[in-house]
C-alpha positions in Angstrom: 0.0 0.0 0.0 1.0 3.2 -0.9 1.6 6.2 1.4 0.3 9.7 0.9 3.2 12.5 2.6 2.5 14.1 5.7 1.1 17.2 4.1 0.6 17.1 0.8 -1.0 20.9 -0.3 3.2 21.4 1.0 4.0 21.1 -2.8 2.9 20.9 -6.6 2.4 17.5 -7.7 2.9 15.9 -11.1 3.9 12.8 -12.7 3.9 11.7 -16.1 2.0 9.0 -17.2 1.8 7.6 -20.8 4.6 10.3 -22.1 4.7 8.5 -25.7 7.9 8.3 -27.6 10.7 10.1 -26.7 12.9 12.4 -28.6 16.7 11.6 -28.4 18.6 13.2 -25.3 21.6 13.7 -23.2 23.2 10.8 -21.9 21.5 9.8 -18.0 23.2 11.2 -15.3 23.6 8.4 -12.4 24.5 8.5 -8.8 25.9 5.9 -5.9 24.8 7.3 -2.6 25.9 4.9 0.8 24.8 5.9 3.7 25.6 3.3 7.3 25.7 3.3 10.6 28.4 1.6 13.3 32.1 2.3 13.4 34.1 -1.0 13.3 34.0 -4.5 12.6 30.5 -4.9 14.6 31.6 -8.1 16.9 31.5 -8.1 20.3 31.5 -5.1 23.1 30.5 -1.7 21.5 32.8 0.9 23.6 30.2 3.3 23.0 27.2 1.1 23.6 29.2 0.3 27.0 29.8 4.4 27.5 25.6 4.6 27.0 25.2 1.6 29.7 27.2 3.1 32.2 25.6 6.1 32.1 22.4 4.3 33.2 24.2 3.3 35.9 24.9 -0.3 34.5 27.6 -2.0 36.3 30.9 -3.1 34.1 30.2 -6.8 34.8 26.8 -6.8 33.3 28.3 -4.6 30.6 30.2 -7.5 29.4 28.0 -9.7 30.1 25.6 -8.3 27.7 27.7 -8.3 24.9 29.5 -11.5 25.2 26.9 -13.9 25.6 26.7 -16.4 28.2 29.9 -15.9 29.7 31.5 -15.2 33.1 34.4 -13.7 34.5 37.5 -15.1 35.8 40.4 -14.4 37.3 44.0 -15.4 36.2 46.4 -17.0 38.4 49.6 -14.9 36.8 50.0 -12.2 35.5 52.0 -12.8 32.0 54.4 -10.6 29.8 52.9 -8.7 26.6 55.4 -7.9 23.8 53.9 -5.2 21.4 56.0 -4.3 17.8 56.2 -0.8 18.1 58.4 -0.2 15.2 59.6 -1.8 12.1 62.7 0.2 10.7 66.4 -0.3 9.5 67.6 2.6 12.4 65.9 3.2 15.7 67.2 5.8 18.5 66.4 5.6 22.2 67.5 7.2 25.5 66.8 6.0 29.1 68.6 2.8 29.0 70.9 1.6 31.3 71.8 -1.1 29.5 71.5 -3.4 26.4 72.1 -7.2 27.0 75.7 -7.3 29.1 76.5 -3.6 28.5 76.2 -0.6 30.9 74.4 2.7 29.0 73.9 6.1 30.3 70.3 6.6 31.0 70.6 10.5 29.7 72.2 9.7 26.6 70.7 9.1 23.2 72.4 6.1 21.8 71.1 4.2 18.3 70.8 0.8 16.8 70.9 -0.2 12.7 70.4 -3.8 11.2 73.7 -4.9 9.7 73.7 -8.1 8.0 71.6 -9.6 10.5 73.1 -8.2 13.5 72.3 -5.0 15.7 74.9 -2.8 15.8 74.7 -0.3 19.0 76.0 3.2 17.9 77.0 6.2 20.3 75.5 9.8 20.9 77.9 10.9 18.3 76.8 7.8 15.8 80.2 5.9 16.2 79.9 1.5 16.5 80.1 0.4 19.6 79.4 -3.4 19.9 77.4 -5.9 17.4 74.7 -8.3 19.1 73.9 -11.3 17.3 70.1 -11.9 17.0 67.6 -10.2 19.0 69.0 -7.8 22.3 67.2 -6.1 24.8 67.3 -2.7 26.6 65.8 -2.0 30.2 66.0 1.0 31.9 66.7 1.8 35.9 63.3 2.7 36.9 62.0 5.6 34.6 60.5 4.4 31.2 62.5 4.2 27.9 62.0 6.7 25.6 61.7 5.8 21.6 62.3 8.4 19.5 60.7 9.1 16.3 57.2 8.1 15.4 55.3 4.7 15.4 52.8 3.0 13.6 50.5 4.0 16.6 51.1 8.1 15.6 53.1 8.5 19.0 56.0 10.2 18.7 59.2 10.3 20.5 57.4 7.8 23.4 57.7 6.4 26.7 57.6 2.6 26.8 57.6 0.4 30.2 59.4 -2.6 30.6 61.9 -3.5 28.1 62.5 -3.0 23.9 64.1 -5.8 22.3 65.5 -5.5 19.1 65.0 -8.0 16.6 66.7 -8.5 13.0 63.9 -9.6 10.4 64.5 -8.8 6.8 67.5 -6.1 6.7 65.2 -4.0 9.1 64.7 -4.0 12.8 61.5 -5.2 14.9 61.4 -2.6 17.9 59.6 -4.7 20.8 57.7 -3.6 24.0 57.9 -5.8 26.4 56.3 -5.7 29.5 53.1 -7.0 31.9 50.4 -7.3 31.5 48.5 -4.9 33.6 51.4 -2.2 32.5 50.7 -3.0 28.7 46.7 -1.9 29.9 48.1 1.3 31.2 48.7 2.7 27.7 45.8 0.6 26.1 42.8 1.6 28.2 43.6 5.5 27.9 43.6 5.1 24.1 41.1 3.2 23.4 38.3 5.0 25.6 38.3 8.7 26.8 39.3 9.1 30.9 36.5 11.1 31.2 33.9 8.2 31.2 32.3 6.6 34.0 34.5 4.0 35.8 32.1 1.0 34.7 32.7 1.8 31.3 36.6 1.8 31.4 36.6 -0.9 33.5 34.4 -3.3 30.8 37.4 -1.4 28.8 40.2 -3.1 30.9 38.6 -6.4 31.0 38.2 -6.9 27.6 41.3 -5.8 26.3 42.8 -7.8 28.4 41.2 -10.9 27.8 41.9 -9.8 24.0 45.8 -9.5 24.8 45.8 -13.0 26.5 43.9 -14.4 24.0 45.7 -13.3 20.8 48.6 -13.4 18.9 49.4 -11.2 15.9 53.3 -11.6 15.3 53.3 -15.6 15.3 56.9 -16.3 15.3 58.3 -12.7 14.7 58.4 -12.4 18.7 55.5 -10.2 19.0 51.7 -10.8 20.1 50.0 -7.5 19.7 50.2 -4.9 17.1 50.4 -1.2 18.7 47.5 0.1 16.6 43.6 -1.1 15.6 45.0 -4.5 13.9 44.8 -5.5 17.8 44.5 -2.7 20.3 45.7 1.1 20.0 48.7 1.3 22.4 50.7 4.7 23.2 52.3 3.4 26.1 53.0 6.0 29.3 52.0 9.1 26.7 48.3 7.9 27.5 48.0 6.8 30.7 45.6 8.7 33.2 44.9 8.4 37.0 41.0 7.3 35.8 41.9 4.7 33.1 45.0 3.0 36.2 42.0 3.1 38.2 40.2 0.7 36.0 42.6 -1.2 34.9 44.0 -1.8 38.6 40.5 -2.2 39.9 40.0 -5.6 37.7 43.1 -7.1 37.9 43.5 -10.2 36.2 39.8 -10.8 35.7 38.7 -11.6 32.4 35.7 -12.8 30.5 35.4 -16.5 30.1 33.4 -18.9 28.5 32.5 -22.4 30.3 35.7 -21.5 32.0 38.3 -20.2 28.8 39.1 -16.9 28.4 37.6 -15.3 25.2 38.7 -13.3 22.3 36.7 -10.3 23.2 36.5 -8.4 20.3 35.2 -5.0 20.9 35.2 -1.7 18.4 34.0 1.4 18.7 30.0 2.2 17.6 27.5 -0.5 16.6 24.4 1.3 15.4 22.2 -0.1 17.4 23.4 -3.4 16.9 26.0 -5.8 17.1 26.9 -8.7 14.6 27.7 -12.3 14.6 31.7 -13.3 14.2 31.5 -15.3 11.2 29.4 -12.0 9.6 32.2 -9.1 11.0 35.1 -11.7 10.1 34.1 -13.5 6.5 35.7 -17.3 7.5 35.4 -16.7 11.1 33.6 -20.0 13.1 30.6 -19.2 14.6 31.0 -18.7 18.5 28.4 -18.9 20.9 29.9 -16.1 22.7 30.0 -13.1 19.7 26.6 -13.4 18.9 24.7 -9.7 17.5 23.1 -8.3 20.3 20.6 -5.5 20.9 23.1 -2.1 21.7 20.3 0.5 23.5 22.5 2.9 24.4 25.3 3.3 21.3 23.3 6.4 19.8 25.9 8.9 22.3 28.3 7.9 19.3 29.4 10.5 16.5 29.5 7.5 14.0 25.4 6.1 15.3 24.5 7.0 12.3 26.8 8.6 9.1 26.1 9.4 5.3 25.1 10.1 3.1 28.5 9.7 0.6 28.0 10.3 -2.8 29.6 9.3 -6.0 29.6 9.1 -10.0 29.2 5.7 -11.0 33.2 6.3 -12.9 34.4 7.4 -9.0 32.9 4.1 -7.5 34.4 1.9 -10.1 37.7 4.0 -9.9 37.3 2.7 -5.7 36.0 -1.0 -6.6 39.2 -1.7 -9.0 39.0 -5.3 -10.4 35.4 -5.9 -9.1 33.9 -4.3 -11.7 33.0 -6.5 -14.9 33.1 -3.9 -17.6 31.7 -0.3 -16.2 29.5 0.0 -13.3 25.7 -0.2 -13.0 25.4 -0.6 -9.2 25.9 -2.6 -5.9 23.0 -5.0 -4.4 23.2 -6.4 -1.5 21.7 -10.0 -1.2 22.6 -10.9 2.1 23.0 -9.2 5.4 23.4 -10.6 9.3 22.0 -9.6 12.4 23.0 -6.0 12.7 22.1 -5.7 9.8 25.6 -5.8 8.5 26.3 -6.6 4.4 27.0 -10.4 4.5 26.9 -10.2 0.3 26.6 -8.3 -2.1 26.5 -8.0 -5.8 28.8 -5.7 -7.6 27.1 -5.2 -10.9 28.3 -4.3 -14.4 27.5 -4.2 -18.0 30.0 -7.3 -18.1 28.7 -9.5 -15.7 28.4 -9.7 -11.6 30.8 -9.9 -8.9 30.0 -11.2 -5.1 31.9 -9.8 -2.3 31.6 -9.5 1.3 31.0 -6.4 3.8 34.1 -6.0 5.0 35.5 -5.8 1.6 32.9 -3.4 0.0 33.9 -0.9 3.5 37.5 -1.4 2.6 37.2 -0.4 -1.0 35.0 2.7 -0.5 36.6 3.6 3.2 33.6 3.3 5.0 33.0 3.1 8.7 31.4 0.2 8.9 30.2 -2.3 6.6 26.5 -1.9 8.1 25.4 0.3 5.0 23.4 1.0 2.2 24.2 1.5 -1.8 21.7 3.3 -3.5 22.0 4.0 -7.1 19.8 6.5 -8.5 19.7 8.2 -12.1 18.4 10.6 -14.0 17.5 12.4 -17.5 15.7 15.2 -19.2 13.6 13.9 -22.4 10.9 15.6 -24.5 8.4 13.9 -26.1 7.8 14.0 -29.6 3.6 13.9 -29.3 2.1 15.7 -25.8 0.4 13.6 -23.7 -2.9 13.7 -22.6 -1.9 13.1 -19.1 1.2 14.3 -18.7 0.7 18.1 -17.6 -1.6 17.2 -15.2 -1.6 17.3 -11.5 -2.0 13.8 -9.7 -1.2 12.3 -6.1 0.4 8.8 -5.7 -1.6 5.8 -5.7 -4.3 5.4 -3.0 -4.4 2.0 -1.3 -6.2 0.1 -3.9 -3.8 0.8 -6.7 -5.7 3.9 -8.2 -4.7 7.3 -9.2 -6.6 10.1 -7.9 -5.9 14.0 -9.3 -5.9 16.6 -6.8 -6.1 20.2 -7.4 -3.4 23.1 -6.3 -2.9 24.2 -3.1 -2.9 27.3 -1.7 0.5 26.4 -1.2 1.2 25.2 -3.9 0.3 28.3 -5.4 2.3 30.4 -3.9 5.4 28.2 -4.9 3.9 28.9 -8.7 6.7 31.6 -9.1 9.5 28.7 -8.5 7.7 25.8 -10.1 5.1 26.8 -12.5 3.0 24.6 -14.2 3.7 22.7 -17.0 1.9 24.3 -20.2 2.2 22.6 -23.8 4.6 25.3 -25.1 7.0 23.5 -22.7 7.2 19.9 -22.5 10.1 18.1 -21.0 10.2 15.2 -19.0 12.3 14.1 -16.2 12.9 10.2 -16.1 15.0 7.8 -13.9 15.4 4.7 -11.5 15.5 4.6 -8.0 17.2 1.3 -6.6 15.5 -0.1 -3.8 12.3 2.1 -4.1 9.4 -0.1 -4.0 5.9 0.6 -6.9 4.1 3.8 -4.5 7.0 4.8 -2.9 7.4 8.8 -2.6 10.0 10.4 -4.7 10.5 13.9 -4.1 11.5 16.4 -7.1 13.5 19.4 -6.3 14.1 22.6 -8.4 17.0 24.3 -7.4 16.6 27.9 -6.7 18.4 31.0 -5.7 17.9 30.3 -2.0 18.5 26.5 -2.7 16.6 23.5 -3.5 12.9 23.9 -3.6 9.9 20.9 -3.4 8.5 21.8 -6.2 6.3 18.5 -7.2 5.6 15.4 -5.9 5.8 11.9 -8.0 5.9 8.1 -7.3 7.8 5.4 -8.4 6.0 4.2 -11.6 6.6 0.6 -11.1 8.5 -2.3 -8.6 11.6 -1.5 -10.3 12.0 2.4 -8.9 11.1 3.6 -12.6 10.0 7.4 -12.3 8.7 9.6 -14.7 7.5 13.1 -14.1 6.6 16.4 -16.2 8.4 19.2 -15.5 7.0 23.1 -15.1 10.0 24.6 -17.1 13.2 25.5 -17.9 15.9 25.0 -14.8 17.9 22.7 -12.6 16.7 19.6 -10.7 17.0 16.4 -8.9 15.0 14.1 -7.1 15.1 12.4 -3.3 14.2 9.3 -2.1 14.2 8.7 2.0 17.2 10.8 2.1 18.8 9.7 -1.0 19.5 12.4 -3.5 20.5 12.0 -7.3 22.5 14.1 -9.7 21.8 17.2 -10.8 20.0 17.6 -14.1 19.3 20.5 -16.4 16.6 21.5 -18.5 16.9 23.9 -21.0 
């Protein structure tokens, strides 16, 4: 059934129907328009959705509880070490130390390492060898943190690290290592990955979480690291970041982590989830199913900047240029054919004039830099036509289908009157006709045509999708500038002369 607007008298209303045969014209103009909600991969704890719950005064335990189904927390029995790659480069320059492996450093010097045929030469202040390790070496301070000059992966600069840096040989570079505990590596990981002005419950779902992540996951295999310093695990800045409310939460749950029938977890968690979260095997294509990261209603995630984002609009040549190889000749459109819980894309179909290509969420967000892969693609296109016979229809003023499938025609407005001066009507000394598709709008939807104006876009006729395919078709009022909407959606601009 088909849905009158709100107020219709609010604009002129045309659409036509039966146009006849139509006089060559400009070549359609076509537009991709996405528009999403979330920030992240979707799975597990929403740090926003957790920010929303604590402000209702939700403890951190039931936090996590909510979004990591069916599990508990534990405690550990030890506290382990965390080693974090912090740099990958031929050089790297450090002061702090007291010394690296069996030789004394002064702490208030700046001394330097380089990669040298598989070895890690230790230079002076003044850039002179001093000694060549074989293999990896570590540096440890007296008690103040170690300093790492330059700038990391993690956009810290010139940073202070706790525990130890090892240096590591791999490929004619150097692997700079952090490591350190456990609770110190959460330090520098709870301050960056939430702001320490939140409520303790949220930073403290925060601290349990990431550290169940960092027990639970290992990123460098056999390179001698476990966790990445950036979003490929968990953003660390080291003692840059930490703050007396993020220590609190992190020293308030010590060792406890989230546990299912008695394991520890990979909690995943991410920033904003829309409203909802999504199954693992959905946020990570290949991922098992776990009983654990299931989607979950997320109440309280709407605080976030990212709840809702869009709409992004393109050509159809600037999408292809982002799709690459997907594209089978040039680009029609994107239709998506599957989606999970949240509802993030699970499938979709990237469409050209040479055939179809399926890919996944994740990849579609990659390609176009999206925030999340919860999102829509809506192509809609446009052209101006004149017919070559006038129509007997097709100048005059008609609503959208009542519910039984008729047409009924409605006479101006007062209202719509007074627009007359930006949209007047159309006469039979002027007949052009503005034609299109809509992807996604359903036979009755609205579609709203806009003339643009000197004080902007004005409504200046209502139509309605002619058929199930999003086909529109409407008679314009005269010469000038215009466009059409769709639930938020807006198309190209198209000129009438």
């Amino acid at each position: 059934m088909s849905r009158l607007p709100k107020t219709l008298s609010c604009s002129l209303c045309a659409l036509a129907v039966g146009a006849g045969l139509l006089a060559p014209a400009a070549p359609a103009a076509t537009r991709l328009v996405i528009k999403g909600a979330g920030f992240g991969h979707g799975v597990g704890m929403s740090q926003y959705g957790a920010y929303g719950f604590a402000l209702k005064g939700v403890g951190y335990k039931a936090i996590l509880a909510h979004y990591y189904t069916g599990t508990r927390l534990g405690a550990l029995t030890s506290s382990p070490d965390v080693t974090v790659l912090l740099r990958s480069s031929p050089t790297a320059a450090f002061t702090g130390a007291s010394r690296i492996g069996d030789r004394r450093l002064d702490p208030r010097k700046v001394y330097s390492v380089k990669e040298k045929a598989g070895k890690v030469v230790l230079r002076s202040p003044t850039g002179r060898s001093l000694v060549a390790f074989v293999g990896p070496v570590r540096i440890s301070g007296p008690d103040a943190p170690i300093r790492l000059m330059g700038k990391g992966p993690n956009s810290v600069r010139d940073g202070l690290f706790r525990g130890a840096l090892e240096f590591r040989p791999s490929g004619g570079k150097l692997l700079v290592i952090n490591a350190l505990d456990l609770d110190s590596y959460l330090r520098g990981v709870v301050a960056a990955e939430s702001p320490a002005s939140w409520p303790q419950d949220a930073l403290r779902a925060q601290a349990v979480a990431a550290r169940t992540y960092a027990l639970t996951t290992s990123a460098g295999g056999s390179q001698g690291f476990s966790q990445w310093p950036d979003t490929r695990s968990q953003v660390y800045n080291g003692v840059s970041s930490e703050t007396p409310s993020t220590d609190t939460a992190v020293a308030a749950t010590s060792r406890q982590v989230v546990t299912y029938l008695g394991k520890p977890i990979v909690a995943y968690f991410f920033s904003t989830s829309g409203g909802k979260t999504e199954n693992v095997e959905n946020g990570f294509p290949g991922a098992s199913p776990q009983p654990y990261l299931k989607g979950v209603v997320d109440p309280y995630d709407n605080t976030s900047p990212k709840h809702r984002w869009g709409p992004y609009r393109y050509t159809l040549a600037r999408a292809q240029r982002k799709l690459g190889g997907l594209v089978k000749g040039r680009l029609r459109g994107i239709k998506v054919t599957e989606r999970g819980f949240s509802p993030r894309i699970v499938s979709a179909d990237v469409i050209g004039s040479g055939g179809v290509t399926k890919v996944n969420g994740p990849t579609l967000r990659t390609r176009f830099g999206l925030f999340d892969s919860w999102a829509t693609f809506t192509t809609i296109g446009a052209k101006v036509t004149t017919p070559t016979r006038a129509s007997s229809a097709g100048s005059r003023l008609r609503a959208a289908p009542s519910g039984g499938g008729a047409s009924a025609d409605v006479g101006r407005s007062l209202r719509a009157a007074a627009l007359s001066a930006a949209a007047p009507s159309p006469t039979d000394a002027y007949r052009k006709v503005l034609s299109g598709h809509v992807a996604g709008a359903k036979d009755g939807d609205w579609i709203h045509v806009q003339r643009k104006t000197r004080d902007g876009w004005s409504e200046a006729f209502w139509t309605t999708a002619a058929g199930a395919n999003g086909r529109y078709r409407a008679t314009l009022p005269g010469p000038g500038t215009y466009r059409v909407r769709w639930r938020g959606f807006v198309g190209p601009d198209v000129t009438a002369q």
